[in-house]
PANU-738166 format. One line per field, with one value per residue (C-alpha): y, x, z; residue number from 1; residue in three letters. Coordinates in steps of 0.001 Angstrom, whole numbers, plus 500000, padded with zeros to 6 digits. Example, Ala and Ser with C-alpha at 12.3 -4.5 7.8 and 13.67 -1.06 7.14 Angstrom:
// PANU-738166
c2 <- [495500, 498940]
c1 <- [512300, 513670]
c3 <- [507800, 507140]
pos <- [1, 2]
code <- [ALA, SER]
// end
This chain:
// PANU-738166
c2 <- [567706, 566462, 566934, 569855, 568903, 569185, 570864, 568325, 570052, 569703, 569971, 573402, 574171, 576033, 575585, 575953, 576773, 573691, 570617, 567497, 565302, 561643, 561341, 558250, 557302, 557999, 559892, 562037, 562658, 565362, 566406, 569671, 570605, 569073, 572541, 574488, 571633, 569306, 566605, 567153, 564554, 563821, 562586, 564323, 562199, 563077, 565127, 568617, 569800, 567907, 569011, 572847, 571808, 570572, 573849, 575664, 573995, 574093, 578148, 577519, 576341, 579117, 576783, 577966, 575423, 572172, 568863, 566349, 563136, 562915, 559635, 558682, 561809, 561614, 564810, 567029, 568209, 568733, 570551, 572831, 573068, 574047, 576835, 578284, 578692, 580734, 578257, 577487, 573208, 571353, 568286, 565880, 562805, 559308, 558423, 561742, 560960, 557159, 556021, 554801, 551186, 549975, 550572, 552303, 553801, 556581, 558366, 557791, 558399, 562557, 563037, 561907, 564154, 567292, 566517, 566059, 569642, 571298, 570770, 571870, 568148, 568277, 569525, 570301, 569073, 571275, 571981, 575059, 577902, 577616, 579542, 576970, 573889, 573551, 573629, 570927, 568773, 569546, 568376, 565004, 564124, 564932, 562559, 559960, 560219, 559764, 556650, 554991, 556626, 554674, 551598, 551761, 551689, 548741, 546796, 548019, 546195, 543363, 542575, 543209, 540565, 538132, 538814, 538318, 541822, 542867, 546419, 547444, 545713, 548146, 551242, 553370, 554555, 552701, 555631, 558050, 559508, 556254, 553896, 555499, 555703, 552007, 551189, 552908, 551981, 548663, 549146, 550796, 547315, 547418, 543910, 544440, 544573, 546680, 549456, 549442, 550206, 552622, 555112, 554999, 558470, 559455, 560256, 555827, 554179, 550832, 550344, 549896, 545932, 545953, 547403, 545211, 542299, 543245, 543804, 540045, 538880, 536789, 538781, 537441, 539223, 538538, 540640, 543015, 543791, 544618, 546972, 548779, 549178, 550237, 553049, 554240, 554474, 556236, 558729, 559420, 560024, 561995, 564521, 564498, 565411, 568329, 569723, 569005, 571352, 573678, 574087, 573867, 576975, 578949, 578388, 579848, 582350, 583448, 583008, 584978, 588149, 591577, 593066, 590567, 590033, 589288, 592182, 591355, 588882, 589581, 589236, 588655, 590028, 590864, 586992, 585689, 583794, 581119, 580112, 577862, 575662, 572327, 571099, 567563, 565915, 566765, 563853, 561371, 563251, 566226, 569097, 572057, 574763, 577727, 575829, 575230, 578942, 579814, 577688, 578660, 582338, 581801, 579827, 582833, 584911, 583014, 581866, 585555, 583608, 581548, 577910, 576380, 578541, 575617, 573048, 569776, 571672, 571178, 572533, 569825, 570071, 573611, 572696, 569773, 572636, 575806, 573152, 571309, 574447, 577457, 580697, 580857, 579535, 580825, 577438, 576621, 578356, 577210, 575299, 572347, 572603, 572166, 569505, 567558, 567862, 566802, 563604, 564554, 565275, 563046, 561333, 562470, 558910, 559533, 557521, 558135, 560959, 558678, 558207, 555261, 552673, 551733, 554183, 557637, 556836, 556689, 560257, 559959, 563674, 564671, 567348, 565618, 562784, 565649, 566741, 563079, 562858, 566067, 564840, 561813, 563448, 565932, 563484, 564922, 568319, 569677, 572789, 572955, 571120, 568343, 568030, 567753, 565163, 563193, 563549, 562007, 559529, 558223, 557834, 557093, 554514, 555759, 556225, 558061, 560673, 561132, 562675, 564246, 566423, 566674, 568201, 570839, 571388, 571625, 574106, 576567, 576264, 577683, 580472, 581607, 581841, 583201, 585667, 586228, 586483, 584519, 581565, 582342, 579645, 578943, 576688, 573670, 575327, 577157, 573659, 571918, 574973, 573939, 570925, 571607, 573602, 571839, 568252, 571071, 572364, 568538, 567545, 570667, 569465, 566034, 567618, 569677, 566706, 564587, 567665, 568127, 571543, 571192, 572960, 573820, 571723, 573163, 571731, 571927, 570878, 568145, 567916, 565246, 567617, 565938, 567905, 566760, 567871, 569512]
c1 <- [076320, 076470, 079730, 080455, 080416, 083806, 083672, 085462, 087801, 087024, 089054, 088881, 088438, 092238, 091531, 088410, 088625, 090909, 090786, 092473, 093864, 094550, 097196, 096949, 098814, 095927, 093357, 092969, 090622, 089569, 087616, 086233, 083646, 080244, 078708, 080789, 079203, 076300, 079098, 081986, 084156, 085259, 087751, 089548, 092210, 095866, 095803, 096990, 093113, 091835, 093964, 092958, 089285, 090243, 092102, 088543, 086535, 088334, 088303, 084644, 084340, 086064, 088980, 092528, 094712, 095357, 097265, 098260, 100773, 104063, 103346, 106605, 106467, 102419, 102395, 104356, 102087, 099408, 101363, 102743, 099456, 097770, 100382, 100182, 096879, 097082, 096459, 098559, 099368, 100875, 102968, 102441, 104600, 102650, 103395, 101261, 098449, 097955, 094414, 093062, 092184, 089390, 088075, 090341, 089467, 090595, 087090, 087938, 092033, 090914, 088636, 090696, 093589, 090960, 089485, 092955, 094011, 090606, 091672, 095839, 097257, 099084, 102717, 103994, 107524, 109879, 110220, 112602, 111309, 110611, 113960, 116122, 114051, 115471, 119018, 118542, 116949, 119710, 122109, 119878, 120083, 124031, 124180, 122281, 124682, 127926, 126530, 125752, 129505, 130703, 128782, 130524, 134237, 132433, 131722, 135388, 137145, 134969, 135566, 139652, 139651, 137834, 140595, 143033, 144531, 145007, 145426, 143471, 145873, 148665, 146818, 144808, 142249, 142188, 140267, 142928, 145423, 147644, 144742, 142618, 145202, 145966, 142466, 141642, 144796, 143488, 140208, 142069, 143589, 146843, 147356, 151632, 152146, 155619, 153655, 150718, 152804, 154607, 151892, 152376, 152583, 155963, 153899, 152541, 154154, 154345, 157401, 157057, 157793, 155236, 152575, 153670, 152877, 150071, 148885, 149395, 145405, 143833, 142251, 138585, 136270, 133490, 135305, 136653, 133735, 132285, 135241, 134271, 130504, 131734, 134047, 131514, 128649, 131359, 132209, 128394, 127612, 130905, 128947, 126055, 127822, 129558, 125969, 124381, 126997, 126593, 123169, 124011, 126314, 123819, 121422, 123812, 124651, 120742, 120452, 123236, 121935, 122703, 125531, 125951, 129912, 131890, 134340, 138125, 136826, 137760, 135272, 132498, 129083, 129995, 128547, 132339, 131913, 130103, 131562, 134982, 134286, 133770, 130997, 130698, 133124, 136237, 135654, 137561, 140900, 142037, 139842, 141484, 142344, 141415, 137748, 137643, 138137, 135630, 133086, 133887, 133009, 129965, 128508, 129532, 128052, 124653, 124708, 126014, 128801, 131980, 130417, 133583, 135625, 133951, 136586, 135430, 133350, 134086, 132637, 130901, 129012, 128388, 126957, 124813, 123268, 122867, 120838, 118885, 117573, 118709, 120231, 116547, 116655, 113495, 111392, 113331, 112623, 115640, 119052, 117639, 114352, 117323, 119167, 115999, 114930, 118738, 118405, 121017, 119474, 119008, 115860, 112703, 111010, 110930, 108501, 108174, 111048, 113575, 114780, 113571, 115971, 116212, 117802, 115782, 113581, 115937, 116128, 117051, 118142, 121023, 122129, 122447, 124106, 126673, 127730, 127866, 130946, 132362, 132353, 133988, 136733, 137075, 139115, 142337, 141390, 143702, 141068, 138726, 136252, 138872, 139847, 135993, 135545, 138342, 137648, 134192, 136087, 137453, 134253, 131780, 130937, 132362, 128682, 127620, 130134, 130048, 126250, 127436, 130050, 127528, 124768, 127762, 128607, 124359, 125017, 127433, 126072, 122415, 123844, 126286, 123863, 120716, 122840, 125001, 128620, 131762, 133014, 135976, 138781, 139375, 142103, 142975, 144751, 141454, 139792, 142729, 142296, 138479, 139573, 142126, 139635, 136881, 138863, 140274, 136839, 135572, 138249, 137512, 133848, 135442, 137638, 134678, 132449, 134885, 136179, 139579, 141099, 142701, 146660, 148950, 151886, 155282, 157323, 161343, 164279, 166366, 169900, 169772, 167400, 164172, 161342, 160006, 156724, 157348]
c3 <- [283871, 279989, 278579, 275949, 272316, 270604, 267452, 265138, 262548, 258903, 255756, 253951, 250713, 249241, 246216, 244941, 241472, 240449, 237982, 238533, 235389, 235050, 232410, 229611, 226977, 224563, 226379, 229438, 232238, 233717, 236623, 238399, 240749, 240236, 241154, 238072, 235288, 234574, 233546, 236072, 234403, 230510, 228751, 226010, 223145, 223622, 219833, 219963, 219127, 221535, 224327, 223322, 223855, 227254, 228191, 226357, 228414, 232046, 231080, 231035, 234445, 235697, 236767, 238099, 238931, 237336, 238958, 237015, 237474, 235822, 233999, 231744, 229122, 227982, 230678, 228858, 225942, 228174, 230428, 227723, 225885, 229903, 230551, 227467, 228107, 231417, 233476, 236922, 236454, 239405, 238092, 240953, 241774, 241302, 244542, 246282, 244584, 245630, 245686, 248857, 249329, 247390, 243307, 241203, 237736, 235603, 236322, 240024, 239514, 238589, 240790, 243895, 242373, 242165, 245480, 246931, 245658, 246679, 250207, 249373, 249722, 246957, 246693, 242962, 241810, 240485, 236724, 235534, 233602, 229903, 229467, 230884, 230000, 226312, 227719, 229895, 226677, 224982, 227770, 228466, 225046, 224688, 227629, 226047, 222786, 225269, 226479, 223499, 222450, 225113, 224191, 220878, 222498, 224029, 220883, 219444, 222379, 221984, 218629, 219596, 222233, 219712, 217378, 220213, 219352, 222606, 222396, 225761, 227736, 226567, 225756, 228826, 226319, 222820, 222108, 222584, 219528, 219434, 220032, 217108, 214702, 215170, 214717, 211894, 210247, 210751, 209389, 206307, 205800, 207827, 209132, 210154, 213474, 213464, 211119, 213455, 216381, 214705, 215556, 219254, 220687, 222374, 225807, 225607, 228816, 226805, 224396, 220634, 220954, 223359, 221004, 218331, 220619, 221266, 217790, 216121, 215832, 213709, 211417, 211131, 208293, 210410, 213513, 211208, 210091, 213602, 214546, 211426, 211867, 215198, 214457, 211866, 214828, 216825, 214708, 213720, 217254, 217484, 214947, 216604, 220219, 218067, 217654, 220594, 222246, 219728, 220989, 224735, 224071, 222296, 225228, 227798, 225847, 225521, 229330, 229805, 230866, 228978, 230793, 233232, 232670, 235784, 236485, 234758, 232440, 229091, 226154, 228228, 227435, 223791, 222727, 222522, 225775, 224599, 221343, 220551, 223859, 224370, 227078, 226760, 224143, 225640, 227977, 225957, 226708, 227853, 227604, 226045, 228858, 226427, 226040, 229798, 230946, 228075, 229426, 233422, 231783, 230665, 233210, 235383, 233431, 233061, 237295, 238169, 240333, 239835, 241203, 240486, 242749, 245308, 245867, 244060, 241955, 238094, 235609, 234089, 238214, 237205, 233621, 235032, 237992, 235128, 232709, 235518, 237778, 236058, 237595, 239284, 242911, 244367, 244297, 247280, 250259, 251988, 251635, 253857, 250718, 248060, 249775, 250131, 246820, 246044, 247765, 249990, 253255, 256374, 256717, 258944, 259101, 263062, 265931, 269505, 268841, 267470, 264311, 262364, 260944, 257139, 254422, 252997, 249840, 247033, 245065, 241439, 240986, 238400, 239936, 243415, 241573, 239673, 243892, 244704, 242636, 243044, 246831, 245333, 244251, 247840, 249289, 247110, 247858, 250130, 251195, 254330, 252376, 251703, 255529, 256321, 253835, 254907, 258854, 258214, 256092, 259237, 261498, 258933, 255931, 252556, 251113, 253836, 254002, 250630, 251109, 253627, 251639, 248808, 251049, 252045, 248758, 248160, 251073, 249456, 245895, 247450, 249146, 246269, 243794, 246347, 247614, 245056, 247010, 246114, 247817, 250084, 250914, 254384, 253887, 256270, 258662, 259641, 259550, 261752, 264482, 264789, 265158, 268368, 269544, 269913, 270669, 273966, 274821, 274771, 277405, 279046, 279731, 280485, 282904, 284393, 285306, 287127, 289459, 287580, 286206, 282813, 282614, 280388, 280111, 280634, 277767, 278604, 276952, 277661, 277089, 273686, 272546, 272947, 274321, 277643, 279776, 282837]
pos <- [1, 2, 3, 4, 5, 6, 7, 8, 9, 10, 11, 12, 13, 14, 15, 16, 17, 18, 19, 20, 21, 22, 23, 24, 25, 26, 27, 28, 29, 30, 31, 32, 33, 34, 35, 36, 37, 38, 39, 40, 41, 42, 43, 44, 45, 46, 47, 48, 49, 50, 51, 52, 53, 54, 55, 56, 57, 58, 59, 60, 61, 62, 63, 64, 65, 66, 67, 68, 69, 70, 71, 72, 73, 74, 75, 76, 77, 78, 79, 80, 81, 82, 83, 84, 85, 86, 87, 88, 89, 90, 91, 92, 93, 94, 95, 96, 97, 98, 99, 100, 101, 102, 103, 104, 105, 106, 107, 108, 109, 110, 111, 112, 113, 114, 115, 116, 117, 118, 119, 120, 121, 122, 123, 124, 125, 126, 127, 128, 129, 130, 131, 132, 133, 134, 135, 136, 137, 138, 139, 140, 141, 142, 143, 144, 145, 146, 147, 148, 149, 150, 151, 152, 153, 154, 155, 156, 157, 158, 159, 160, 161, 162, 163, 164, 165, 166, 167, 168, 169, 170, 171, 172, 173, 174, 175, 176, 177, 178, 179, 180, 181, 182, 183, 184, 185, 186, 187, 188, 189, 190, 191, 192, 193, 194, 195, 196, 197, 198, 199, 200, 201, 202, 203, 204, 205, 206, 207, 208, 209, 210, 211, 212, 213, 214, 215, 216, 217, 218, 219, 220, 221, 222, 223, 224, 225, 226, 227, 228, 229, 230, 231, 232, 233, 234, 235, 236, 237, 238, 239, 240, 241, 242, 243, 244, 245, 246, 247, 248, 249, 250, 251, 252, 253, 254, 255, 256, 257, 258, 259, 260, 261, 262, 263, 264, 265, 266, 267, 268, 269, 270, 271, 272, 273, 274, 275, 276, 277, 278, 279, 280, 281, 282, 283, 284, 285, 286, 287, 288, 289, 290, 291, 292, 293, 294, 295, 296, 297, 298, 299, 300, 301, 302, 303, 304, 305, 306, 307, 308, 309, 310, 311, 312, 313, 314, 315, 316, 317, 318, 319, 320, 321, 322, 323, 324, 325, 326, 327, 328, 329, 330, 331, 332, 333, 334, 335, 336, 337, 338, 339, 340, 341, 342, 343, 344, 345, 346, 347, 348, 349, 350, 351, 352, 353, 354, 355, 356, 357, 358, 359, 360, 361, 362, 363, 364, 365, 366, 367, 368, 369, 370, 371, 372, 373, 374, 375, 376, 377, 378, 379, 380, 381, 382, 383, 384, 385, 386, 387, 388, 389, 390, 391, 392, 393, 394, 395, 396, 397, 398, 399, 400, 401, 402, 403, 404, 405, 406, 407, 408, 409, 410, 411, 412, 413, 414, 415, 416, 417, 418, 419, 420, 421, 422, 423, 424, 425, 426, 427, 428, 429, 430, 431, 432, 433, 434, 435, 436, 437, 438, 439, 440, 441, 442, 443, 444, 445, 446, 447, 448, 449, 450, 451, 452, 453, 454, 455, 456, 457, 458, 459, 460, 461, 462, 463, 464, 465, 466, 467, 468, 469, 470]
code <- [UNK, UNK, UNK, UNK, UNK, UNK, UNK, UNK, UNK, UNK, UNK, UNK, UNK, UNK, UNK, UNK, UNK, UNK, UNK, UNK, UNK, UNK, UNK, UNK, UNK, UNK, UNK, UNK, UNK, UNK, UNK, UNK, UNK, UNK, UNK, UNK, UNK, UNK, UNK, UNK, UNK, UNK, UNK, UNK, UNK, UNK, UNK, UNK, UNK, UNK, UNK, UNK, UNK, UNK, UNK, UNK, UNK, UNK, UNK, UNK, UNK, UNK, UNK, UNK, UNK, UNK, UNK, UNK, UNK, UNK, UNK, UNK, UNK, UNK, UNK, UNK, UNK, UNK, UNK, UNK, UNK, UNK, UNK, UNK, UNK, UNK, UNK, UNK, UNK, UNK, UNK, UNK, UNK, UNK, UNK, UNK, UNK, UNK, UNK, UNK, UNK, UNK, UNK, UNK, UNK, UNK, UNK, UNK, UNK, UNK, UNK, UNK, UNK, UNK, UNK, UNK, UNK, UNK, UNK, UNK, UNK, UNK, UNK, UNK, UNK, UNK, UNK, UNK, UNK, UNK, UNK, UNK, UNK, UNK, UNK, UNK, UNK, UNK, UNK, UNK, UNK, UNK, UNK, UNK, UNK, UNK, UNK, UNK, UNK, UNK, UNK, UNK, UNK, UNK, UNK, UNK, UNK, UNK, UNK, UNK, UNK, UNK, UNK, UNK, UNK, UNK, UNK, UNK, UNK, UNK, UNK, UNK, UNK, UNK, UNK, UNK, UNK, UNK, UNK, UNK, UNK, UNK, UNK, UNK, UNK, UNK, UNK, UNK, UNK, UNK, UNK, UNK, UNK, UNK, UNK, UNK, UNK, UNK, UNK, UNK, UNK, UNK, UNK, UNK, UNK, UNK, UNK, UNK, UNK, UNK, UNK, UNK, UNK, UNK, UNK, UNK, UNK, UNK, UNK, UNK, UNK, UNK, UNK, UNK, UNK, UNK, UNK, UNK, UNK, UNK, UNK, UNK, UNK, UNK, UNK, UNK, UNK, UNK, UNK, UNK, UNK, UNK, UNK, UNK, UNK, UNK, UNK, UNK, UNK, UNK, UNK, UNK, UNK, UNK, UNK, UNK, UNK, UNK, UNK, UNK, UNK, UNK, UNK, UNK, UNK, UNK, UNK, UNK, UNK, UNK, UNK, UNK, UNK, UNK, UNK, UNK, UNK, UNK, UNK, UNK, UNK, UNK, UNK, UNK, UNK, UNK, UNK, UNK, UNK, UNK, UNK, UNK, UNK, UNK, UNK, UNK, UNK, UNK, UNK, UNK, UNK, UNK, UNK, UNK, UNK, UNK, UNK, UNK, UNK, UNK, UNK, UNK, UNK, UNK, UNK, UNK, UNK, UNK, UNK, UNK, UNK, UNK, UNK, UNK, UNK, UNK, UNK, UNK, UNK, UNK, UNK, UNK, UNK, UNK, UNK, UNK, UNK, UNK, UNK, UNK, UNK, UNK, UNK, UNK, UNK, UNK, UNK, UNK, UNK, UNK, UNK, UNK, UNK, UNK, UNK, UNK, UNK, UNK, UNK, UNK, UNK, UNK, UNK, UNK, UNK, UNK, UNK, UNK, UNK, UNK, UNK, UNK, UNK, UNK, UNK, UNK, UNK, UNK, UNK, UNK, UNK, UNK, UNK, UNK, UNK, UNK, UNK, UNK, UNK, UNK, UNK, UNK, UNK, UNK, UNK, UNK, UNK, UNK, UNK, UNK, UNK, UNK, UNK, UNK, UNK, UNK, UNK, UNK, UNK, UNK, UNK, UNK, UNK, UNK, UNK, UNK, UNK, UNK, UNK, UNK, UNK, UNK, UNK, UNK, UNK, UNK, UNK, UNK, UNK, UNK, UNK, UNK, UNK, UNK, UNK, UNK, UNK, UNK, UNK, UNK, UNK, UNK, UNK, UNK, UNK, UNK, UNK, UNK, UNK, UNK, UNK, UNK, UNK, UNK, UNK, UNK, UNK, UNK, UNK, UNK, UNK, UNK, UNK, UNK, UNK, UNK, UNK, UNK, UNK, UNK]
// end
């Protein structure tokens, strides 16, 4: 009797009126369907002109959808230039689009990314609205300036210890008020070391002889002149901070939306919110309390819920999720979709139904790296959250509990702003009950299996006062 044919299973066109582009420093390819044009593949330059005959001429072909790969930033006009157009582009990671063993060329490179979203085999990374995408410029670059801030400090205290003034060994921060006043007294031309010290703040651990100590160097022009080129980049990118966060609070305050104050806040909605705070600067020192609540405002305003009512949660957290994603969750289907894209969830690499060893690919996320810390700092927290953190703390490795406290702050962050309710303490005496219960019900089971009966002991007093089981 012959054998019935199978009918083998095909791939099917999803996507059939789509483009694919390989993305160059200089030029770009593109590719469609041979059926839609004589000359399915060309090659347009990366100027602004050309990249409006490329969007003219994938109208023409009646195409859709565009993929593309997110190589370094050459992706970015054409992606702008593609959705201003009307059309629906797809930024694809490099590593999705992978071409299979054998030639590789750019001609080859877009057509294997077309042919691979014909059949829906592409997945497209997330990118926030055009709304929230100049705030989180403007926070990237005011991170940028902080670092080379910090690298400045760097080359300050260098040029100290070469001078053997050793004013980091007495001073926390030699960029706090006593610290800067000594060093710009110095650059002024201040060489006595009793003078110098006699601008250390009243709140300075170290005594005034200390200071003074500390303060007899050896006065090299060449090192001098160092500190001074120094302070002068400092205070330059000082300025420049100042107006990055001027633009970071007009952003929130155009995101913001109208009438969206949070019930009891004062001066919210009427513009007020945003202005007189301090987002990123206030990290050398103490960040003014007034500025703080200002901020907390309007990122409640602009989120629609109080994210820092999360223990752990800061506001800088808060900042770092409003510029990154936006008040706009609905790319992510799920919490355990966030927490992926976070880099905080567990692996899947699983064989023959057990998990595989080795560590998840490595996620470079900001945001995920923002409620890595804030888990950092859970271990102080003396909430629910903080008991969690520090019960895993004591059966698991340090780096490993700390994603797992930053997937359950992932966890309450998605929900908050998806559903729009306010977090609600439970407080550690809710988390230590869980905890007797479920250490009971797991001697219980014990109990159970081996044919013996848990009871209650009878506890009974004895006479020196010491409680005794009956």
């Amino acid at each position: 009797m012959p054998r019935k044919s199978k009918r083998t299973e095909r791939l099917r066109v999803v996507n059939p009126d789509c483009a694919g582009i390989d993305i160059g420093k200089d030029r770009h390819y593109v590719a469609v369907d041979p059926e839609r044009c004589a000359e399915p593949v060309r090659s347009f330059d990366g100027f602004t002109r050309d990249l409006k005959a490329m969007a003219a001429w994938l109208r023409s072909c009646g195409v859709k959808k565009v993929a593309m790969e997110s190589t370094s930033v050459y992706w970015i006009p054409v992606y702008e230039v593609l959705e201003r157009a009307g059309f629906e582009v797809m930024l694809v990671p490099p590593r999705m689009t992978k071409q299979i063993a054998g030639r590789k060329s750019d001609v080859l490179d877009c057509q294997w990314i077309w042919q691979l979203l014909s059949y829906g085999l592409l997945r497209g990374a997330f990118r926030p609205g055009d709304a929230v995408c100049p705030l989180r410029s403007y926070m990237r670059q005011a991170k940028r300036l902080i670092e080379d801030r910090a690298r400045c400090v760097q080359h300050m205290q260098k040029a100290l210890t070469e001078m053997n003034v050793r004013l980091d060994s007495v001073l926390a921060d030699i960029m706090g008020q006593t610290g800067q006043k000594i060093l710009r007294a110095i650059i002024g031309g201040e060489r006595d070391a009793q003078r110098l010290a006699a601008f250390r703040d009243r709140r300075v651990k170290a005594s005034g002889e200390t200071i003074a100590a500390s303060l007899e160097g050896t006065w090299r022009e060449e090192h001098l002149f160092a500190l001074e080129q120094a302070m002068q980049r400092y205070d330059f990118l000082e300025q420049q901070i100042e107006d990055c966060e001027a633009q970071i609070a007009a952003q929130i305050e155009g995101l913001t939306p109208p009438g969206g104050s949070p019930s009891g806040d004062e001066g919210a909605g009427d513009g007020s919110a945003g202005k007189g705070w301090k987002t990123l600067s206030g990290s050398r020192g103490r960040k003014p309390a007034a500025g703080d609540r200002a901020l907390t405002m309007a990122l409640h305003q602009m989120m629609g819920v109080d994210l820092t009512a999360i223990p752990a949660v800061g506001t800088g957290t808060v900042l770092t999720i409003a510029s990154e994603i936006g008040p706009d969750f609905s790319a992510f289907p799920s919490a355990k979709h966030f927490c992926s894209w976070l880099g905080v969830a567990p692996g899947t690499r699983i064989s023959g139904g057990k998990p595989l060893p080795g560590r998840a690919p490595k996620v470079v996320n900001p945001v995920g790296q923002a409620l890595r810390m804030a888990a950092l700092g859970a271990r102080r927290s003396q909430t629910f959250i903080g008991a969690r953190h520090r019960a895993r703390l004591a059966r698991k490795d340090r780096a490993v509990a700390i994603t797992a406290t930053a997937r359950e702050l992932a966890c309450l962050v998605y929900l908050m702003v998806t559903r729009g309710e306010e977090y609600v303490e439970k407080g550690m005496d809710a988390y230590e009950k869980r905890r007797i219960d479920r250490t009971f019900a797991n001697l219980n089971r014990k109990a159970r299996t081996l044919g013996y009966r848990l009871v209650q002991a009878v506890v009974e007093e004895v006479p020196n006062g010491a409680p005794e089981a009956a």
